[in-house]
N, C-alpha and C positions, 0 to 999 in steps of 0.2 A: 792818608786821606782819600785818593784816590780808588784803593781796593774798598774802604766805606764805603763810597760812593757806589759802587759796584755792587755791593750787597745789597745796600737799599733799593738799587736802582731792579735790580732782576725783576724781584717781586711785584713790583710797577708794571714794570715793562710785561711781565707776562699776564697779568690782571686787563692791562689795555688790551692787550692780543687777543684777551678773552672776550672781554667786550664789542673787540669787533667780531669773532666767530659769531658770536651772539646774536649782535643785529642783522647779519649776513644768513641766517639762520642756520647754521654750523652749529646743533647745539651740543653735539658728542666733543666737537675740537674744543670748543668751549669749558668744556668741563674740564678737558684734559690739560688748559693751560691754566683752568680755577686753582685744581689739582694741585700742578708745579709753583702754581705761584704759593699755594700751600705750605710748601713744602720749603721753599727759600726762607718763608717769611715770619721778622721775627717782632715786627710793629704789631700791639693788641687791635689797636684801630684800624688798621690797615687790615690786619686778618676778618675782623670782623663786617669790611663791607667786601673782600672776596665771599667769605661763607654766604653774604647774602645776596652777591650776586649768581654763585654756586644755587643756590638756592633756587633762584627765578628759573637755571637752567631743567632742575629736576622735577619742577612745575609742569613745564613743558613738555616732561619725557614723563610726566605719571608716575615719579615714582617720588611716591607722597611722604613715605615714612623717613627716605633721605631727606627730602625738603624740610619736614619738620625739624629732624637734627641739625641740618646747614642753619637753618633759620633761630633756634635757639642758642646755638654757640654766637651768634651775633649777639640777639640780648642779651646773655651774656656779661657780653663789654659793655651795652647801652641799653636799657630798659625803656629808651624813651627810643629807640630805633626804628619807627614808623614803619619804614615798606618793610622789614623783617616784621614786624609784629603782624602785618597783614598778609604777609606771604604764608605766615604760619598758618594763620586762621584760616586762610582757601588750604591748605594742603588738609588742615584736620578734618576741614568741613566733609574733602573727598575721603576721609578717612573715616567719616562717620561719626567722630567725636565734634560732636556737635555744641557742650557746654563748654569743652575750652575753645573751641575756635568763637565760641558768642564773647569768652572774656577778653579773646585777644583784639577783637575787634571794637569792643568798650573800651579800650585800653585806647586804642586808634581815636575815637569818638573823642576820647576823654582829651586829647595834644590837639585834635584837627575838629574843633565842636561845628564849624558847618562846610567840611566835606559832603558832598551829596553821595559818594562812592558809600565811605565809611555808615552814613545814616542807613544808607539803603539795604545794605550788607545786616545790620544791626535788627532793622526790622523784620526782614526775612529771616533771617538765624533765629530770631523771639519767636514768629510763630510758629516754624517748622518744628522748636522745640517744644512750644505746646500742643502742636498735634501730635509730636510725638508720644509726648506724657500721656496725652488725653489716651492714645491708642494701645499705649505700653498697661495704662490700666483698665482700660476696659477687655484690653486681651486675658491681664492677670486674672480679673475676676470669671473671663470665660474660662478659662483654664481651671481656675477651683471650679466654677459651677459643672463642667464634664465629669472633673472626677464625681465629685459628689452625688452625680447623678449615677455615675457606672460602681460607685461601689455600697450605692445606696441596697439591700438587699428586697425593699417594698417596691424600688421604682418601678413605675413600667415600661415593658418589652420595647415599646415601639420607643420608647423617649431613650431609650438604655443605647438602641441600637442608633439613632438618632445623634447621640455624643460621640459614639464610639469613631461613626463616620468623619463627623466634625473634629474629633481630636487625630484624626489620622490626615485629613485634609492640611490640617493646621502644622503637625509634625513637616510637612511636604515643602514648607515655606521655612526659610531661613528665619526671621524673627519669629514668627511663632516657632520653632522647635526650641530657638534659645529661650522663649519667655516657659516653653514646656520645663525644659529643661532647668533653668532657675528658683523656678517654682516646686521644686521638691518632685520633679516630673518621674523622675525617674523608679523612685522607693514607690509611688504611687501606681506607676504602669509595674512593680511588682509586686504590690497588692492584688492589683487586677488577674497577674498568672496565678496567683494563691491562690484565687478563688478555684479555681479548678473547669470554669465552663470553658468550653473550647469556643463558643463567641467572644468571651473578655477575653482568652489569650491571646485570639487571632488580633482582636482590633488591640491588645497591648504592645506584638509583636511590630504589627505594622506601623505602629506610630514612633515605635523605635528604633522602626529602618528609614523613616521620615526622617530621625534625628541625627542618624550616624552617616547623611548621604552626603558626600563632599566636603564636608568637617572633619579635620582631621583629629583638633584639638579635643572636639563633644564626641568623637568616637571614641577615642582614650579611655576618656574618664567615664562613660558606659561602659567599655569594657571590663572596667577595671572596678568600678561600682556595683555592677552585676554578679562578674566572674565569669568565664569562659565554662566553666563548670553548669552551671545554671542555666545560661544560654545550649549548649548541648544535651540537658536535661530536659529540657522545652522541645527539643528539636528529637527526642528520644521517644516523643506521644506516638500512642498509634492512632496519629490523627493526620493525614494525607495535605491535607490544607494547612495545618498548624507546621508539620514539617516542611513542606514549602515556605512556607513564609518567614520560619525560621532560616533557612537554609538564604536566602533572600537578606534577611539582616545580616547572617554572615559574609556575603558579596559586599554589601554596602560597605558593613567598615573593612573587610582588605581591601574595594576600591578607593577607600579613605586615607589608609594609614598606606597604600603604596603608590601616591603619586595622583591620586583626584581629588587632592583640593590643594588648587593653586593660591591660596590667602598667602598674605605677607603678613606673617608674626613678631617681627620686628626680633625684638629684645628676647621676646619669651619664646622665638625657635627653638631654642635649646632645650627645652621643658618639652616641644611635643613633637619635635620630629624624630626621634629615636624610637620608631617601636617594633624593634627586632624581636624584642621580649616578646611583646605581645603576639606577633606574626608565629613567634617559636611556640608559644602555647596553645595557638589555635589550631597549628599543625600536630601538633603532639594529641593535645583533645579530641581531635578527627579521627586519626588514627587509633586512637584506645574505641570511640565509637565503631567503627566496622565489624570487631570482630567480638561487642559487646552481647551477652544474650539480653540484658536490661533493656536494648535498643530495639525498638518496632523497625519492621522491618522498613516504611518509608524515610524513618530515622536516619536509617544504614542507607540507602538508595539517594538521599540527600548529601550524606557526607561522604558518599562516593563519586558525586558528582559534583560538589566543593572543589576537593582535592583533583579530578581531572580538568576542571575549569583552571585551577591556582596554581598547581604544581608543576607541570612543564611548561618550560616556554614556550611563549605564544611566537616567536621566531627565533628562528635557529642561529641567526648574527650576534645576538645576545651572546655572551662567553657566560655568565652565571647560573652555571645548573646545579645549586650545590643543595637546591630546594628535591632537585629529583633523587640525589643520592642521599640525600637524608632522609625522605620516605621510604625509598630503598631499605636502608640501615633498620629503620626503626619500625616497618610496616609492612615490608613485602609477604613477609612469610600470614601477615592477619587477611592480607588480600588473598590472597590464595587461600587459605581457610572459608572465605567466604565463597570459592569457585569450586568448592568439593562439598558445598553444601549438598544434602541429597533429602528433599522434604520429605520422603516416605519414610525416612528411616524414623526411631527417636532422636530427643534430646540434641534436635538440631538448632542454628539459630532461625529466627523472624525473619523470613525472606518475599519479596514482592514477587510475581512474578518478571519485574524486570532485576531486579539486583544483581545475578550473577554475569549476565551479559555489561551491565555496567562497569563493574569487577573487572571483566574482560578488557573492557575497553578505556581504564586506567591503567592497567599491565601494558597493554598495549602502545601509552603515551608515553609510560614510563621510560620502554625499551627502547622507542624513538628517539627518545631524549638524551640516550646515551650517548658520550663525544667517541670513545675508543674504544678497542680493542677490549683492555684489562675489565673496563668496567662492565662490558658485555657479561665476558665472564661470570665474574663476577654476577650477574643478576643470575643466570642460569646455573650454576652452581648451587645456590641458594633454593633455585626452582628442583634442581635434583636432589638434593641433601632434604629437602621437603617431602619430596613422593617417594624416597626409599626408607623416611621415617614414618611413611602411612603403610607402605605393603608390608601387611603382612598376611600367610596363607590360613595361619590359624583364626585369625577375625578380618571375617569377609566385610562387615562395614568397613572399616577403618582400608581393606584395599578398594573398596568402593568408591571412598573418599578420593584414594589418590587417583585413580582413573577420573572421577569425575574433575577435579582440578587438573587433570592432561586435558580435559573436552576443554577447560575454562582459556587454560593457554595457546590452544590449539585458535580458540576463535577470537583471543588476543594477540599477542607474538607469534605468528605463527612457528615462524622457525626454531623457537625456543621449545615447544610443546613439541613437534615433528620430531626435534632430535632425541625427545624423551621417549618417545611412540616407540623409535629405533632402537631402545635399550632391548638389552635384551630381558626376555621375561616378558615384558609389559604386553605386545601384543599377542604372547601365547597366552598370560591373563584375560585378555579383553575378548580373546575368540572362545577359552573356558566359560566364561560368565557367559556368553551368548547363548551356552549351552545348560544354565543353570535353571532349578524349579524356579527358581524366588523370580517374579516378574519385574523387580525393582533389579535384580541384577543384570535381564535381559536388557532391561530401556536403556541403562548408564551406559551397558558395552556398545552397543548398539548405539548411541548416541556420539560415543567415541570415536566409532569407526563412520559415521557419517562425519563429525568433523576432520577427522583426520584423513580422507580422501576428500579434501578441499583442492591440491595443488594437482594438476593434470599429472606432472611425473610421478607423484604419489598415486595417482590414483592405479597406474598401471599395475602396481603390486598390487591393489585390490582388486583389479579386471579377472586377473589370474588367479587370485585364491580369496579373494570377499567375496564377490558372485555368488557361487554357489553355497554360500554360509550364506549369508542372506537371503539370498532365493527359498534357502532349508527355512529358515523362522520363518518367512513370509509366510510358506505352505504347511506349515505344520504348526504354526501357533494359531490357538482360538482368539484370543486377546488383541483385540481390536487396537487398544495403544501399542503393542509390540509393533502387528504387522504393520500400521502406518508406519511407525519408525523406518522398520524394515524395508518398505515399500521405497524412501524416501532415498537410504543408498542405493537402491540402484539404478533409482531418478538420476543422483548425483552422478552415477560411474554412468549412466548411459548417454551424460552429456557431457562429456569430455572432451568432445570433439567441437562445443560451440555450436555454430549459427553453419559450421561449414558442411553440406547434405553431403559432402562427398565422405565424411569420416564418421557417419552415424555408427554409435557402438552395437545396438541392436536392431535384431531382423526387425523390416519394413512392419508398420504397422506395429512394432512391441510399445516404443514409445506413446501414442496414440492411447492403446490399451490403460497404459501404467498413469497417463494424464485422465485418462476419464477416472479411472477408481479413484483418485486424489481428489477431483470435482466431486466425487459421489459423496467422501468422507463432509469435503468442507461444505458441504449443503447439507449434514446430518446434523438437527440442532440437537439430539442426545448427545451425542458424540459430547465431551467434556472439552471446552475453546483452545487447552492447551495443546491437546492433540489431535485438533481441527487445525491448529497453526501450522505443524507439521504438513498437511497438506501444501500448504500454500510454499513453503518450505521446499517440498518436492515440486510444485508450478513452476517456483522460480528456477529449475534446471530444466526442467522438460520444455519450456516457453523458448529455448535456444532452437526449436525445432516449430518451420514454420504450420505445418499440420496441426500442433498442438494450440499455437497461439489462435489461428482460426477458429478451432473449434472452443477454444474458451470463453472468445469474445462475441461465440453465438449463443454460450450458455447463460442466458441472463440474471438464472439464479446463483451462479459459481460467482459470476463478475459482484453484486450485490453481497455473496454473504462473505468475501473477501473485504469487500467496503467495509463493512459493517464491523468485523475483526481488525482493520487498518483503525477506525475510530474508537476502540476499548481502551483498557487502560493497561492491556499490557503492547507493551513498548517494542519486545525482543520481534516484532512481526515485520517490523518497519523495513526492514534491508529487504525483509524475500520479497514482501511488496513493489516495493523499488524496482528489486530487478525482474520481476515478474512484467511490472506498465513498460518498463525501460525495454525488453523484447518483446512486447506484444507493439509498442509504437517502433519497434527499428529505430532506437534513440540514441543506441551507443554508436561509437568511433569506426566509419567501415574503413578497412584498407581498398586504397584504391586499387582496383585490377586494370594492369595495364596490357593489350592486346598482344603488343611483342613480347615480352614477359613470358608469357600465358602459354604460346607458340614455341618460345625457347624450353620453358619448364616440361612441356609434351615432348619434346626433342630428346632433352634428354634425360626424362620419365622421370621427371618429380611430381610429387603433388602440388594440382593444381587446385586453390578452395573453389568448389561452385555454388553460385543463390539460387538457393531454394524458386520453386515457380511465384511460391507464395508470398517471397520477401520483395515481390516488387511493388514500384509505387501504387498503384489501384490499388492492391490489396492492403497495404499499410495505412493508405486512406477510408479505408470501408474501416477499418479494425477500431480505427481512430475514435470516428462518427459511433460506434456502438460504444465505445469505451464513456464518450461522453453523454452520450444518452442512459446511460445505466450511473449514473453519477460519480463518476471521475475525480474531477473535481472537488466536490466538498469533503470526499475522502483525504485527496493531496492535501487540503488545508486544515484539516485536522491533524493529520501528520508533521505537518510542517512546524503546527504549536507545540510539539512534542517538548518539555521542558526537562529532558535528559541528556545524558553524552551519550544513551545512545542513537542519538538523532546524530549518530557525524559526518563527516565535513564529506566522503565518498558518499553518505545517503542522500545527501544535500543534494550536490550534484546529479545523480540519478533522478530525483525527484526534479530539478528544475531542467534536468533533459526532456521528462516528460512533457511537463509545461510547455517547452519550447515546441516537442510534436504536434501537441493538443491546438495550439496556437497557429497552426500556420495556416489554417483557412480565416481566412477575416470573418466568414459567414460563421465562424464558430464563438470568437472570441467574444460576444455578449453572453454568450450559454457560462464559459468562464466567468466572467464577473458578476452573473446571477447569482453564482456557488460560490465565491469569496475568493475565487482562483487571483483577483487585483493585488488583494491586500496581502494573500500569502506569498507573492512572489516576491513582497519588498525585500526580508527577512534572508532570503535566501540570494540576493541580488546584492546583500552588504556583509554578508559571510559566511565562509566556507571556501572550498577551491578556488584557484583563481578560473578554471575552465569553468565552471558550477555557475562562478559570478559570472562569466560573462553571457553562459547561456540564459542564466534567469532574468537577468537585464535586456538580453536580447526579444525573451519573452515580455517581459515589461512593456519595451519600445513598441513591440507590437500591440499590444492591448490600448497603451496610453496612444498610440496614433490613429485608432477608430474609437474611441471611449470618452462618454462626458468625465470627465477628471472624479468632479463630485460623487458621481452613481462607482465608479472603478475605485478609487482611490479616496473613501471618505475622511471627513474631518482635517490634520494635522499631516494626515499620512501622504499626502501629496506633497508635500514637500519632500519627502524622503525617496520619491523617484528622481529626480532631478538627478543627484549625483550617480545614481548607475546609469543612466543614458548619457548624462556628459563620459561617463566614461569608458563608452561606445565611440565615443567621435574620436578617439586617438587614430593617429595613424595605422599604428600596428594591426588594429582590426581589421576586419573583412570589410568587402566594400555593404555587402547587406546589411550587418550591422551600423555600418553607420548609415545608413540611409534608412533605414527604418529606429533608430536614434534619432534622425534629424526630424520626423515626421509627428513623432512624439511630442519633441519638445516644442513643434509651430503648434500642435496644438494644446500645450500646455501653455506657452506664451501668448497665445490669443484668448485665454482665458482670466487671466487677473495680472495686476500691477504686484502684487505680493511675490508670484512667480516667475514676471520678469526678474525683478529683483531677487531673487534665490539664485537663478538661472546664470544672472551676470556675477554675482556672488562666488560662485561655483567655478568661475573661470573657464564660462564657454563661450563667450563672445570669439577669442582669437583661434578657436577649434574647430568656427559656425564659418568665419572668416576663410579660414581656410578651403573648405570645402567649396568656397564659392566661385574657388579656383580652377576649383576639381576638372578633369575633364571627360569626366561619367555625367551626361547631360542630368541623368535624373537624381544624383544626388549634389550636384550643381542647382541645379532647379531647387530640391527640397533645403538645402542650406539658406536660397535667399528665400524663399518664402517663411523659412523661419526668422531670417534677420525682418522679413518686413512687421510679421510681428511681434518684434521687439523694438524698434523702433521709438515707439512709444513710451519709452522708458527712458527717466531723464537722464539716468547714467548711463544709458546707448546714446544718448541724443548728446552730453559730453565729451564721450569718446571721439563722435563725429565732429567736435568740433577743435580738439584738439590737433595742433601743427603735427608732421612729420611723419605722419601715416598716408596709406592709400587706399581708406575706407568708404571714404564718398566716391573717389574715382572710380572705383570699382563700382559702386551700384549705378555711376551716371554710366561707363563703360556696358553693362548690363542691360540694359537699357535699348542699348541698339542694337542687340544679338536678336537673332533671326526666328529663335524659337519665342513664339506666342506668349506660354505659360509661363516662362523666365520673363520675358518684356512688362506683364502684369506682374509677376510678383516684383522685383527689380523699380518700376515706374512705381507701386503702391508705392515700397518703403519711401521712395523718394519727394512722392507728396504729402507723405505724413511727416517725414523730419525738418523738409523745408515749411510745412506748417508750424511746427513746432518751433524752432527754431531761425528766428529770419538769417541771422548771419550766415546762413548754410547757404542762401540763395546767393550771397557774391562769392562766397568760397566755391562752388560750384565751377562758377565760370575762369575761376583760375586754375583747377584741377587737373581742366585739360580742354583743346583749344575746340572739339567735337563737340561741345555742349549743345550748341547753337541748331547745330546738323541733327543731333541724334532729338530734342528735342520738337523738334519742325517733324521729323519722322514721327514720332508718336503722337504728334496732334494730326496728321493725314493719314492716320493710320486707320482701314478697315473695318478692325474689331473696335467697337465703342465703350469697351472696358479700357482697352489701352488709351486709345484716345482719350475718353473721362480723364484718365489720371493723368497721360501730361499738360491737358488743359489745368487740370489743378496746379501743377508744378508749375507752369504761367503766370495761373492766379494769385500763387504763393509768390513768384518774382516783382509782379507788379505791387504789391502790398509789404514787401520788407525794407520799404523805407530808405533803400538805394535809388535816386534819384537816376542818375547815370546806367544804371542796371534796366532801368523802364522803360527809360529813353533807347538804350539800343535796340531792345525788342521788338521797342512800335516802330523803329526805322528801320527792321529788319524785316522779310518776307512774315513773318509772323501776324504783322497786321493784316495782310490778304488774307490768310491764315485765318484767323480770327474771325474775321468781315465774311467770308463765306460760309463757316458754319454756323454764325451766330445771324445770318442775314436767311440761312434755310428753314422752308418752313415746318413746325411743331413736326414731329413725328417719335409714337413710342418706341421706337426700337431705336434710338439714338436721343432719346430726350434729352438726357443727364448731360455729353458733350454739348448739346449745344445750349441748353442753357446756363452752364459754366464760360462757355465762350460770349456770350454777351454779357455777363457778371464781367467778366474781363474788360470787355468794351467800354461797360461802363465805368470802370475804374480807373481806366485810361482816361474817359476823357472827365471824372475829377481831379485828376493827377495835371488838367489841363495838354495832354500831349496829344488830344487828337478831338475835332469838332464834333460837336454833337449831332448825331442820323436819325430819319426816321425808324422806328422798329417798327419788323411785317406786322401787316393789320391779322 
């Protein structure tokens, strides 16, 4: 009987225990003794009001699909089970099934007929369901009316384009892409690709990356409705726009099917979270596209930049790289196919002028991406068993081929390509070909050997025996694309030495020379753009020499037609540009030269690096000022839109180094936000290097702390500075950076309540706090000048009021510090939260026992800004409604206080304090705590 009793009793006993976590608000403990009481329990009755007090817990914690289940296993047992049947109905209501939760709640109606809960419940469920209907069908019918408009073949243009917008809008929206989708959406946006015009394909494409964006479920079964076949067929147009946007639907659904759409599918998980398959055929499909001739070349330049975007990991912590050794396996040898492309020849494939650079710099994520040893290997192995099944000496294309895929590796892995350079054979080929009739053979080798004296230790084998082979083409070739080439090695071997004048490779003034013919080329508009970029190409070596940078940034036609080639559409320009702004602004990384050092190394006769006359600050300030007067800027922001991989994460950085140069006279930074320099730095501020981000934020901080937000930072995009200047104020930064972070964001927060709230969102309130600590006056200063305007934010104005912090302290503490412009910033915050908030005004005077003192000081203070504001803090004391708080004051020297500046007569240059101090007076004496005086006549 006894051990009965003991069974019955567990399941009791743990149910109570639950009920109190419950009320206590414990709702996790709760669950956990719902759980075990579960689990004891063998009463139907019993179990079914655990499940539906299980139930009320998961209410609680949002997790709606459990509550329904808790909550049906109670009905169950009792179909007349009241708070279970309405437990249900709120959990479906948050689940969006909204006709069961309306039955479960008639059900309620129907046992409990005048509940005022249940009636209320009832009639809002009734209407929301007919607006629903009402909007579920006049959606349907827009949805056939678009199509029937776009695949109408009479309609007209302006109406055709009109839908097209409208059904892409619509796609963009959750219920609309489901009601698209429903509605036969799909077979219908593949009518529209049948038609064949590249406006219905574009606007079909895009309404199906509407469809597939965070659904994981409606990405599937697009996928799978389409065919991944079709979709790459679309993406194979030679149409630039169409392959982008195709390229764009493929993002959507891998960011769908790997982890961006957080929906709870309850039951039918199992139907859609498995899409290896699919993931495995998209990959497989990419891969056959690359080295497809069927495929245009922006085709191939899209799904080269798919698979660098999807295939390596985006961090190295990740242990699963089995996505890069599967490309490997199945695709490396078609990449490389595409880096031995050579467009002069025949019978090559469709290539962009960016493709093989992109090519590049997928080998190049691939290689990164390797964990070991073997698998290194392993890739190069593959890259050699490739280039000794292309040499051969009897057909010169086919060894053409394989040198130009060494260029392709060279300027992707490089080490991989280098050790290839090192076979033997290969560079007695590449210096033969230099020497050949066929002009197509000169530019390959010749292109070879410029990339392959990229690393300085390399290059010294070239000082020694490329030199004078190049020197030989330069001077003996008519052919203007050779010599450029030509010209550009020995650009590259003459800067070997860097930025450092003491290791120049060639005699004084050679450089200089070889920089002006490279200017000469890229201002030739005959000259064909591809090997006009070459110039720039040889810029970005020669620009380590400060004679060359001066003289370019006085050439205003070289700086211009540089610009003007940085904003084309070929892409591969982008890095020499880079490092061409990056030495002409002194933007890269100096070593610092230390005096003893310097002294020591003379002793005992090492080289010591020296700077150039012209790499000092004046002259990198003059260089600056021309750079941005020949437009700078709207070039960087054109760049920065670049929608390839080859915009990467080191270009990135060069580029927001620039920024950061361009940036540091305040008197410049409106010239930037003229030219779009605001909005492109966002981009570059949330990815790429960690160094990259923190300079382009730093640029940010700067811009956004003299810039109206709206004119720098249009629309939406203001929001998206917020988190790179919060994340400026860590500690580990510089002290510059966060004080021009802090300056930023006061005047982002004295700009709207939306950006407070982002601001405090963002978790920079305890980051703003800290600095307030600081004991750098001026970023002690700009800390509180930002907290005062935030202030004004009711979730600043909570924090303040919450126990156990020393947040008010601090700003009453502030308060009485010596420095002016803290006292003002420090006193504002303080009359505006004690306005805001009256509680603050007794919390105050508990904080700490100075209140009284530091007060009295800021109402006898000098400046009448300060003054003003602690008279306000006064005025705020005597109107919060503390009795006993108003009464100390007027008994306190504060009333002399008072009585003297509100008794002096009018004067503008102190109005404001004194006629706050008689507002004071007067309130006192409604408050009855002091008789009523004459006021000066």
């Amino acid at each position: 009987m006894n051990l009965d009793f003991c069974q019955m009793g567990d399941p009791i006993l743990l149910k109570d225990e639950g009920n109190k976590h419950f009320q206590a608000g414990d709702i996790d403990k709760a669950i956990e003794c719902y759980t075990n009481a579960l689990k004891e329990c063998t009463d139907k009755k019993v179990k079914a009001v655990i499940y539906r007090n299980r139930c009320a817990c998961y209410l609680k914690k949002e997790s709606y699909t459990n509550a329904v289940s808790d909550a049906s296993k109670a009905i169950d047992v009792d179909s007349s089970d009241i708070k279970a049947l309405y437990r249900r109905c709120q959990a479906l209501e948050k689940l969006g099934k909204l006709d069961m939760a309306f039955k479960d709640v008639q059900r309620c109606a129907t046992i409990e007929p005048k509940n005022k809960t249940f009636l209320e419940t009832l009639r809002r469920l009734g209407a929301e369901i007919q607006a629903k209907l009402k909007t579920t069908f006049s959606t349907d019918s827009r949805v056939q009316d678009m199509f029937d408009i776009l695949l109408d073949e009479e309609m007209d243009k302006e109406k055709k384009e009109k839908a097209a917008n409208n059904l892409i809008v619509l796609s963009r929206e959750d219920a609309g892409a489901e009601r698209i989708f429903q509605n036969n959406g799909v077979a219908l946006l593949l009518n529209m690709v049948e038609t064949g015009k590249p406006e219905m394909i574009l606007a079909a494409v895009r309404a199906l990356s509407g469809m597939c964006t965070g659904h994981k479920a409606r990405a599937m079964a697009i996928v799978n409705m389409m065919g991944v076949d079709k979709i790459c067929s679309i993406m194979a147009l030679d149409n630039e726009e169409i392959a982008l946007a195709t390229c764009n639907l493929f993002q959507c659904i891998n960011y769908s099917l790997t982890g961006g759409d957080t929906r709870d599918y309850g039951k039918e998980a199992s139907l859609v979270l498995d899409a290896a398959k699919e993931l495995k055929t998209i990959l497989l499909a990419l891969l056959e596209m690359i080295a497809n001739k069927k495929v245009s070349g922006h085709g191939r330049d899209q799904a080269l930049n798919l698979l660098t975007k999807n295939v390596p990991r985006k961090d190295k912590k990740e242990k699963d790289h089995s996505r890069t050794l599967f490309t490997i396996d199945h695709g490396l040898k078609k990449i490389l196919k595409v880096c031995g492309q050579v467009s002069e020849l025949p019978d090559q494939l469709p290539l962009t002028e960016n493709t093989q650079l992109i090519a590049s710099v997928l080998l190049n994520k691939l290689y990164d991406d390797l964990k070991c040893d073997p698998e290194r290997t392993n890739f190069r192995e593959i890259c050699d068993e490739y280039i000794k099944s292309k040499i051969d000496p009897n057909n010169m294309d086919k060894t053409l081929h394989a040198i130009n895929t060494i260029s392709g590796l060279l300027q992707g892995p490089f080490d991989v390509g280098n050790s290839l350079v090192g076979q033997q054979g290969v560079m007695e080929m590449m210096v033969a070909l230099c020497g050949s009739e066929r002009e197509v053979d000169q530019m390959v080798a010749v292109e070879a050997l410029i990339h392959a004296s990229t690393k300085m230790s390399r290059a010294t084998f070239f000082i020694t025996n490329g030199v004078s082979l190049l020197k030989d083409i330069y001077k003996k070739t008519k052919n203007e694309r050779i010599k450029i080439r030509a010209l550009v090695g020995l650009c590259k071997l003459g800067s070997a030495g860097g930025d450092d004048y003491a290791l120049r490779q060639f005699a004084e003034g050679s450089t200089e020379k070889l920089a002006k013919q490279c200017r000469k080329w890229l201002c030739n508009p005959q000259i064909d753009s591809k090997t006009r970029k070459w110039a720039i190409e040889g810029l970005a070596y020669l620009t380590n020499d400060a004679d060359v940078k001066d003289d370019f940034v006085e050439d205003e036609l070289a700086m211009k037609a540089m610009f003007d080639l940085a904003k084309s559409r070929d892409k591969t320009i982008l890095y020499a540009v880079a490092c061409t702004l990056v030495n002409c602004t002194n933007s890269y990384d100096k070593k610092e030269i230390i005096p003893e050092l310097v002294q020591l190394a003379k002793f005992s006769k090492q080289h010591v690096p020296e700077q150039h006359p012209k790499d000092k600050k004046d002259f990198i300030e003059r260089r600056v000022k021309r750079l941005l007067k020949a437009g700078v800027t709207s070039a960087l922001a054109v760049m920065v839109k670049a929608d390839s991989a080859i915009l990467t994460d080191q270009t990135k950085e060069m580029l927001a180094r620039v920024f950061l140069a361009l940036a540091d006279d305040p008197r410049d930074r409106g010239t930037i936000v003229a030219q779009g320099g605001g909005k492109a730095l966002i981009p570059l501020a949330l990815e790429g290097t960690e160094k990259g981000k923190v300079k382009a934020s730093f640029a940010l901080a700067k811009i956004a702390a003299v810039s109206n937000p709206e004119i720098a930072f249009p629309g939406e995009r203001v929001y998206e500075v917020i988190r790179p200047l919060v994340s400026l104020l860590h500690t580990d930064k510089e002290g510059a950076e966060n004080y021009e972070a802090l300056r930023g964001l006061t005047n982002l927060a004295g700009f709207s309540e939306k950006l407070r709230i982002k601001l405090v969102k963002e978790k920079a309130l305890p980051e703003i706090e800290n600095h307030m600590f600081e004991e750098n006056e001026k970023i002690q200063l700009a800390a509180t000048e930002c907290m005062c305007n935030l202030v004004t934010c009711k979730e600043v104005q909570a924090r303040y009021l919450e126990d156990g912090n020393d947040k008010l302290k601090l700003l009453v503490l502030l308060c009485g510090e010596d420095d002016e412009k803290l006292q003002i910033a420090a006193a504002g915050g303080l009359a505006m939260i004690t306005a805001a908030e009256k509680k603050l005004c007794t919390k105050m005077t508990r904080v700490t026992v100075q209140w009284l003192e530091i007060l009295q000081r800021l109402c006898l203070h000098t400046n009448p800004n300060i003054q003003h504001r602690g008279l306000v803090i006064v005025y705020n004391m005597l109107c919060s409604d503390d009795m006993e708080l108003a009464k100390k004051l007027i008994k306190s020297e504060m009333l002399e206080i008072l009585s003297v500046i509100g008794k002096a007569e009018d004067n503008p240059k102190r109005q404001d304090p004194i006629d706050v101090a008689r507002t004071c007076l007067v309130k006192a004496m409604d408050l009855g705590l002091i008789k009523p005086f004459s006021s000066p006549s």
